[in-house]
C-alpha positions in Angstrom: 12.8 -67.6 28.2 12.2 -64.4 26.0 14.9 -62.7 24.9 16.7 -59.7 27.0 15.2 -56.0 26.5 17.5 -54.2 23.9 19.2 -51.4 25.9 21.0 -48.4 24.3 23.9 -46.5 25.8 22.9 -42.3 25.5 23.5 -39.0 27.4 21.3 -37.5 29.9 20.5 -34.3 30.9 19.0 -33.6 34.2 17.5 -29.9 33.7 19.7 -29.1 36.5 23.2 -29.3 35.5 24.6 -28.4 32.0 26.6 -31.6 32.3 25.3 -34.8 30.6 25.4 -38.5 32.4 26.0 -42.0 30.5 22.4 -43.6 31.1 21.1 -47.2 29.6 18.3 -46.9 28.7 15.8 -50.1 28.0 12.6 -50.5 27.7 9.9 -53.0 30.1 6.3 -53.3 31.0 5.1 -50.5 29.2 7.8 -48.3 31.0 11.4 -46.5 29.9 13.9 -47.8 32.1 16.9 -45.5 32.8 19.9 -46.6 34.6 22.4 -43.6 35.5 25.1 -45.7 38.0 23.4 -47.0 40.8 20.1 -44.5 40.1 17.4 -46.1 38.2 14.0 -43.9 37.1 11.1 -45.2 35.2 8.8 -43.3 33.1 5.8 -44.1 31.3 6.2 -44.2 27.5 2.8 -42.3 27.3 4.1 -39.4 29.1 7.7 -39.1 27.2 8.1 -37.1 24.3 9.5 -39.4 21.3 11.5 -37.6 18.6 10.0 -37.8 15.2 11.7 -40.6 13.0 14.0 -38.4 9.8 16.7 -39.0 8.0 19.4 -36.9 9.6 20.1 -35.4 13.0 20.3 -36.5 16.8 17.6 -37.8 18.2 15.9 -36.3 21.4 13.5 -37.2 24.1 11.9 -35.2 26.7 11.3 -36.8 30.4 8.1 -35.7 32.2 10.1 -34.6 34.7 12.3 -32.0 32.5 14.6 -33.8 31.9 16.1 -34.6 28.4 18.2 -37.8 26.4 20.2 -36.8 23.6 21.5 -39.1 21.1 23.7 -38.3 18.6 23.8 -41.4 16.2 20.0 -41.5 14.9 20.8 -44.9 13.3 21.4 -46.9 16.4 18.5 -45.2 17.9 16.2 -46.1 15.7 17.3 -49.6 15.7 17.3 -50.0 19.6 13.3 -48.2 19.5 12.5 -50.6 16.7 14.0 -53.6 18.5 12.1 -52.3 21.6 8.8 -52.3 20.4 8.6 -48.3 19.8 5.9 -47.4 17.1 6.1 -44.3 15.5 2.6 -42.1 15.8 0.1 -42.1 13.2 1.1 -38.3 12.2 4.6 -39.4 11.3 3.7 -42.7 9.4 1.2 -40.4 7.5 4.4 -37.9 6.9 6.8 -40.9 6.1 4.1 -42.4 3.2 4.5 -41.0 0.0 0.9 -42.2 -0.5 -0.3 -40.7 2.5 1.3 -37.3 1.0 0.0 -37.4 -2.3 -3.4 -38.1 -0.8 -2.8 -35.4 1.7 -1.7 -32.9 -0.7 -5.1 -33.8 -3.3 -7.4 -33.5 -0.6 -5.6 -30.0 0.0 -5.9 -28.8 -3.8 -9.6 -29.9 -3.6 -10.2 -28.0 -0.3 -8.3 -24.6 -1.7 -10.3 -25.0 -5.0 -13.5 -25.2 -3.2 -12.7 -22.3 -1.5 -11.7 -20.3 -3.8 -14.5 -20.8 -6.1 -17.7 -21.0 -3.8 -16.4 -20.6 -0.2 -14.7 -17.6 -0.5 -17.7 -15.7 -2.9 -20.3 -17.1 -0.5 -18.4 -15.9 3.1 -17.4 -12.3 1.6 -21.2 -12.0 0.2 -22.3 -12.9 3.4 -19.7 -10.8 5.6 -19.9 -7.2 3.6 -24.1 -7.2 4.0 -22.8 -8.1 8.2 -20.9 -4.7 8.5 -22.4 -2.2 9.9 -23.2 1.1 8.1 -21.2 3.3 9.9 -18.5 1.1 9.2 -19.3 1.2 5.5 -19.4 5.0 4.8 -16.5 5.1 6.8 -14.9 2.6 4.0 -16.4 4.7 1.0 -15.5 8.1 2.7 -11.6 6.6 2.8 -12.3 5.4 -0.2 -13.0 8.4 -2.2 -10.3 10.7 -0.8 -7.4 8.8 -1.7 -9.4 8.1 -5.4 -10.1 11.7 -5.4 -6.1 12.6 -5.4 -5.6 9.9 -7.9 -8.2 10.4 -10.8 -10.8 13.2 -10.0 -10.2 16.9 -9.9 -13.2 19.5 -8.9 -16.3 19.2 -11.2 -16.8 22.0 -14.1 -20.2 22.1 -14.0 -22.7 24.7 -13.1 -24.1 23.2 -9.6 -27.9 24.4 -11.2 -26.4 21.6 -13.8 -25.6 19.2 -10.6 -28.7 20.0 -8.6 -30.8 18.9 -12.0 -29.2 15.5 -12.0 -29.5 14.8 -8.9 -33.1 15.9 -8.1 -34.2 13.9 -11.6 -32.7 10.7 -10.0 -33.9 11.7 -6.8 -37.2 11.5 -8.4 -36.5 8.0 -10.0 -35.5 6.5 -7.3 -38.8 7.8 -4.9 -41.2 6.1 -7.5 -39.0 3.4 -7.2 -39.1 3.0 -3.7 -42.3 4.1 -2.8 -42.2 2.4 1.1 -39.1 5.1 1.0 -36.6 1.8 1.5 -34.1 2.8 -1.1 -30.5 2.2 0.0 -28.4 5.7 1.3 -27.0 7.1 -1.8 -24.8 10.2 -2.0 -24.0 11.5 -5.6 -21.2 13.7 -6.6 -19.5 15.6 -9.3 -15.9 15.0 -10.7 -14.0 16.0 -14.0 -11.7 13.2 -14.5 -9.6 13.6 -17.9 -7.6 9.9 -17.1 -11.0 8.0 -16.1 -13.3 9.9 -19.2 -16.8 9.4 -19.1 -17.8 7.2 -16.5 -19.3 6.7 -13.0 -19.0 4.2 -10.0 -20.1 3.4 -6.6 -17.8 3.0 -3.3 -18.9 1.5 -0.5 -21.3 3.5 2.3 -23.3 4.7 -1.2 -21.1 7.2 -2.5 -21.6 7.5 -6.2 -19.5 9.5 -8.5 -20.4 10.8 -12.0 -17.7 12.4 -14.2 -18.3 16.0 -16.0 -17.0 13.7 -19.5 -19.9 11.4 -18.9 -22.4 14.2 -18.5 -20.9 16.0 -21.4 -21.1 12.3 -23.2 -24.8 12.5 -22.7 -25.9 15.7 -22.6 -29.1 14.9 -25.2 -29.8 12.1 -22.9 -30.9 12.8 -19.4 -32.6 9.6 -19.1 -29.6 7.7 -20.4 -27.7 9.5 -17.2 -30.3 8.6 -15.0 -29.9 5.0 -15.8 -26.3 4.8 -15.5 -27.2 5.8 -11.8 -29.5 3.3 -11.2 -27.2 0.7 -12.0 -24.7 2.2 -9.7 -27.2 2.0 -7.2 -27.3 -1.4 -8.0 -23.8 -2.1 -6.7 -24.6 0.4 -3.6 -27.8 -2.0 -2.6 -25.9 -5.0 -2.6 -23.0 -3.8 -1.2 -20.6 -5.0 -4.5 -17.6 -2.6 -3.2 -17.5 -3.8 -0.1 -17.6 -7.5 -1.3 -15.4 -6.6 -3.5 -13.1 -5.5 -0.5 -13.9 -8.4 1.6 -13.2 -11.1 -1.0 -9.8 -9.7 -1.2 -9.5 -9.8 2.2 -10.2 -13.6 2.2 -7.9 -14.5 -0.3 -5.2 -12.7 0.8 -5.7 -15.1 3.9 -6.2 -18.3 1.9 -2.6 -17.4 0.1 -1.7 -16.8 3.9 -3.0 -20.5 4.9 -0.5 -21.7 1.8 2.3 -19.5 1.4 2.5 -18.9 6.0 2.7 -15.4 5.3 0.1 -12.8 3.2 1.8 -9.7 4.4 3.1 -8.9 0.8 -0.5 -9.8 -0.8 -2.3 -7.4 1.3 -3.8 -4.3 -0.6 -5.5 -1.0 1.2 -9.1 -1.1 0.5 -8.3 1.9 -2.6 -5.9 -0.3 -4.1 -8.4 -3.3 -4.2 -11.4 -1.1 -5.6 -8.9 0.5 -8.2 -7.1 -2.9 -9.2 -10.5 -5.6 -8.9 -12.9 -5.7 -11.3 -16.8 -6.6 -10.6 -17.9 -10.1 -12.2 -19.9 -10.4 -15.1 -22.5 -11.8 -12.8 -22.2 -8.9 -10.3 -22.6 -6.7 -13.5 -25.3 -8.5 -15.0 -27.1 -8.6 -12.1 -26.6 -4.4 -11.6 -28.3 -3.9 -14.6 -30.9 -6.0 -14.3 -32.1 -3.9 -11.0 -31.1 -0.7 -13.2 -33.6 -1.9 -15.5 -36.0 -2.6 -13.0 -35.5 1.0 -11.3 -35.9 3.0 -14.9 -39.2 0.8 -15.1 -40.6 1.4 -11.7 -39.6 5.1 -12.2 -41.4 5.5 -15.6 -38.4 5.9 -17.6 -37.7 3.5 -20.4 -34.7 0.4 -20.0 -33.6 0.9 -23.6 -32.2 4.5 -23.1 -29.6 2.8 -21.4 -29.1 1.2 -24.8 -28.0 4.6 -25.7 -25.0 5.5 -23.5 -22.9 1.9 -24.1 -23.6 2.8 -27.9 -21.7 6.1 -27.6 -18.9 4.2 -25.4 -18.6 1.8 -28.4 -17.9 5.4 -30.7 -15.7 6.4 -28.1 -13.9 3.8 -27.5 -13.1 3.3 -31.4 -12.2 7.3 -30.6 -9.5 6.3 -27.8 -7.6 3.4 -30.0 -4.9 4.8 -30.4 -1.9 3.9 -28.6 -1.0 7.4 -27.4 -4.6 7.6 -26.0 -4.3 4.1 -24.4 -1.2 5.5 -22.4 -3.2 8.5 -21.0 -6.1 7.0 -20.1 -6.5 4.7 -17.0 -9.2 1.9 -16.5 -10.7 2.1 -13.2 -12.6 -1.5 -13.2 -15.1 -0.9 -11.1 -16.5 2.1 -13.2 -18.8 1.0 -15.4 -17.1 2.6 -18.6 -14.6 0.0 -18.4 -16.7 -3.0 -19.0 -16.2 -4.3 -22.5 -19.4 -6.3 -23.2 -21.2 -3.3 -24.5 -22.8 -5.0 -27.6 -24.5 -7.6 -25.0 -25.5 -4.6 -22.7 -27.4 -3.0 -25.6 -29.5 -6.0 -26.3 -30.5 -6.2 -22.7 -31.4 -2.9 -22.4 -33.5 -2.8 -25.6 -35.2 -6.4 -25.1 -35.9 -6.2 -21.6 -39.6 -6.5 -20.8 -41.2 -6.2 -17.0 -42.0 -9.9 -17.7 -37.7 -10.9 -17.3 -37.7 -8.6 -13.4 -40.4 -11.9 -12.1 
């Protein structure tokens, strides 16, 4: 004869009554067994919710029928589940293996790793050239107020000045785009004593140029000109709005790890003021500036010009009082130290490298 089932002595709750009743509980044929007195009730072990096996704490199972066994010495309830034939789940042997863990937890670093190096660059590439356009002017418009009461203050120049500038890269960019498919662009004016010279692009194609910039290169229209085409770089592949995206995306990856990215999000300002565009992303900008001036008939090497005078004016701004009044806004192209490489671009390129 086999030996008896191993019962347990435990507390019942009925769902109806916040009084609990001495039960014995065993288990047979696939079925919890629960004697309360002279009432006996049987209930699949499929359909009742086993407490997870830990170290410390009551243990606690949940009847299909709302009720609920409480158990307050988690030793002797293991013992009587063990000696009954109770297996723990394949979730909580996983938890209970340190192996299982440290695999867990590798396969985890690998998974945020490859995420965060190609999934998240690849999703937020493919997202910002999703939105729609209204909805990205409506992110450069935003955009460039709140910059506007940070770094810019109204332009100084004559508008016949403005108009000039912007009908010569008006010009540029029809030859350019001679099927007329050039992306939306909108240029303005700013004087900007904290940013110096220098010009960006926001999302929705809204391109500012500082008065220090045009002051910078006042000799050098085309120089100007091609500092606008590589803006118009950023605008065509929507690098702002990546750039806003990709945040976005990693502020929810730290949310997957952390279980809450409330104190990583950033308004969309704060992320084009803070983030800096790759060297790829910048590369890649002048290459299509390069490719513009071409098109337009205006030599690539004049662009060699204006990071030449940022080199002089940088060696100008080294000092450490300077340095405290002047902020870096990364995403403006004066803030981009690999100026000696940008030269040799500009004055090596040859139609040849655009194919």
């Amino acid at each position: 004869m086999g030996a008896a089932p191993a019962s347990l002595h435990s507390q019942w709750f009925d769902g109806q009554s916040p009084r609990p009743r001495a039960v014995t509980l065993r288990v047979e044929a696939g079925e919890l067994l629960m004697q309360a007195g002279e009432d006996t009730r049987r209930y699949p072990l499929a359909r009742v919710r086993w407490p997870e096996r830990r170290t410390h704490g009551q243990r606690q199972a949940e009847l299909p029928d709302g009720g609920l066994i409480q158990h307050a010495d988690a030793a002797a309830w293991d013992a009587w589940a063990q000696a009954s034939g109770l297996q723990d789940s394949a979730v909580v042997g996983w938890m209970q293996s340190w192996r299982a863990a440290l695999v867990a937890l590798a396969g985890s670093v690998v998974f945020l790793g490859a995420a965060w190096l190609w999934g998240v660059p690849w999703l937020s590439q493919t997202l910002a050239h999703q939105v729609p356009d209204s909805l990205d002017r409506h992110v450069g418009q935003q955009s460039l107020q709140q910059l506007d009461s940070l770094f810019l203050r109204p332009s100084a120049l004559p508008q016949k000045r403005q108009d000039e500038l912007r009908q010569r890269f008006k010009s540029l960019v029809d030859r350019a785009y001679p099927q007329g498919d050039a992306p939306h662009w909108e240029l303005a004016f700013h004087a900007s004593p904290v940013l110096g010279a220098n010009a960006f692009a926001l999302p929705g194609g809204y391109m500012v140029m500082t008065d220090e910039l045009v002051e910078l290169l006042h000799d050098q229209p085309d120089a100007l000109v091609g500092v606008l085409a590589h803006e118009l770089g950023h605008v065509e592949h929507r690098d702002g709005l990546d750039m806003v995206v990709r945040a976005s995306l990693i502020s929810a990856l730290v949310g997957v790890v952390l279980g809450d990215a409330s104190g990583f999000l950033a308004t969309v300002p704060a992320t084009l003021a803070t983030q800096a565009y790759s060297r790829d992303t910048e590369r890649r900008a002048d290459a299509h500036a390069a490719r513009l001036m071409h098109a337009g008939g205006v030599p690539p090497a004049a662009m060699a010009v204006f990071f030449e005078r940022m080199l002089v004016e940088a060696d100008k701004d080294s000092s450490p009082q300077d340095e405290e009044d002047r902020v870096s806004l990364p995403i403006a192209i004066g803030s981009h130290p690999d100026h000696l490489e940008r030269i040799r671009f500009f004055r090596e390129w040859r139609p040849e490298d655009s194919r």
